[in-house]
C-alpha positions as CSV (number, residue, x, y, z in Angstrom):
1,X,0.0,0.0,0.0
2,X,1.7,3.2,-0.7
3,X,1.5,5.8,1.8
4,X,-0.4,8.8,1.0
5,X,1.0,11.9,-0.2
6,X,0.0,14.9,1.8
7,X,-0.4,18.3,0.1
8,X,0.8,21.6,1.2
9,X,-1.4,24.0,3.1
10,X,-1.8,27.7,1.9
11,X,1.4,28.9,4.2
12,X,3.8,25.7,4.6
13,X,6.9,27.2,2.8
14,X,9.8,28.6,3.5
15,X,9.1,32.5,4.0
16,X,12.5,33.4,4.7
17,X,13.6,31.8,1.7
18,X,10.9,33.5,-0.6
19,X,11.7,37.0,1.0
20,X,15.4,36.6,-0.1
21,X,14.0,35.6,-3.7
22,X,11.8,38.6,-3.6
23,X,14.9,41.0,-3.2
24,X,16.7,39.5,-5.7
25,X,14.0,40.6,-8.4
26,X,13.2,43.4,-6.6
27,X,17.2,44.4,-7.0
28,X,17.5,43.1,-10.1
29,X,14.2,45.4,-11.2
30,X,15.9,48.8,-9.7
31,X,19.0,47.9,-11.3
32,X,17.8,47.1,-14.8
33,X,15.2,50.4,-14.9
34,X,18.5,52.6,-14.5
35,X,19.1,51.9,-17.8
36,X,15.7,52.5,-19.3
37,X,14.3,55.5,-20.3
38,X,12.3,56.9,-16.8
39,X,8.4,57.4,-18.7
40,X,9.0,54.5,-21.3
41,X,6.1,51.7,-20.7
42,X,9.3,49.3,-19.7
43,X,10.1,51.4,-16.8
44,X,6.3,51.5,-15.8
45,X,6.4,47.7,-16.1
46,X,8.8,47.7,-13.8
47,X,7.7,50.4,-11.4
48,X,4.7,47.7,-11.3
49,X,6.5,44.9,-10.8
50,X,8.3,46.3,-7.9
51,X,4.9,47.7,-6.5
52,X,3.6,44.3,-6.6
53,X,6.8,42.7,-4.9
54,X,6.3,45.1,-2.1
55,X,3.0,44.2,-1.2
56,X,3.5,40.6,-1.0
57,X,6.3,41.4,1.7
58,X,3.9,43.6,3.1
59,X,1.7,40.3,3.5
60,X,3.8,37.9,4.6
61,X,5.8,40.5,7.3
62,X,2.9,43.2,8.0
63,X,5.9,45.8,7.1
64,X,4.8,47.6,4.0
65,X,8.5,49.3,3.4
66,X,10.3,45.8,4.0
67,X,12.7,46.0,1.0
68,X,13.2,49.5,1.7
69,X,16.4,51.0,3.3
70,X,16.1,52.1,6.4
71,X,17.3,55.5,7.2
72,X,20.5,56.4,8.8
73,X,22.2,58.9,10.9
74,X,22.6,59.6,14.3
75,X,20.3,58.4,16.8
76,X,18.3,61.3,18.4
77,X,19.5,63.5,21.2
78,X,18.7,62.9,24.7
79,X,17.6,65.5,27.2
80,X,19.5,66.1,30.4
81,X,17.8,66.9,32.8
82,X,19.1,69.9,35.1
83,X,17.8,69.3,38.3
């Protein structure tokens, strides 16, 4: 008898691993639409694509600008307090 095959639910895969997919294209995307003209129907192809790539990370993480660099600079000031 041979054992019965099991299909995959709706969220059994590896997240982590499509997230690091996602950035790939999403990278690959940015770098690829330097090079096109900025109002051309490719570059609005793209702009779509990359839209599209962002909300999916927004659904799997709940973090809408999860591809998105993360500003830097100094941390902000602390007050002393004069007593």
């Amino acid at each position: 008898m041979a054992a019965e095959r099991r299909s995959k639910g709706p969220r059994e895969f590896d997240r982590d691993l499509l997230l690091g997919a996602l950035a790939q294209a999403r990278k690959a995307l940015i770098e690829a639409q330097r090079a096109m003209r900025p109002k051309s129907g490719l570059s609005r192809s793209a702009d779509a694509v990359i839209s599209e790539i962002d909300e999916f990370a927004f659904v799997l993480t709940g973090d809408r600008s999860h591809f998105h660099a993360s500003a830097h600079g100094s941390p902000p000031r602390s007050e002393k307090k004069t007593a």
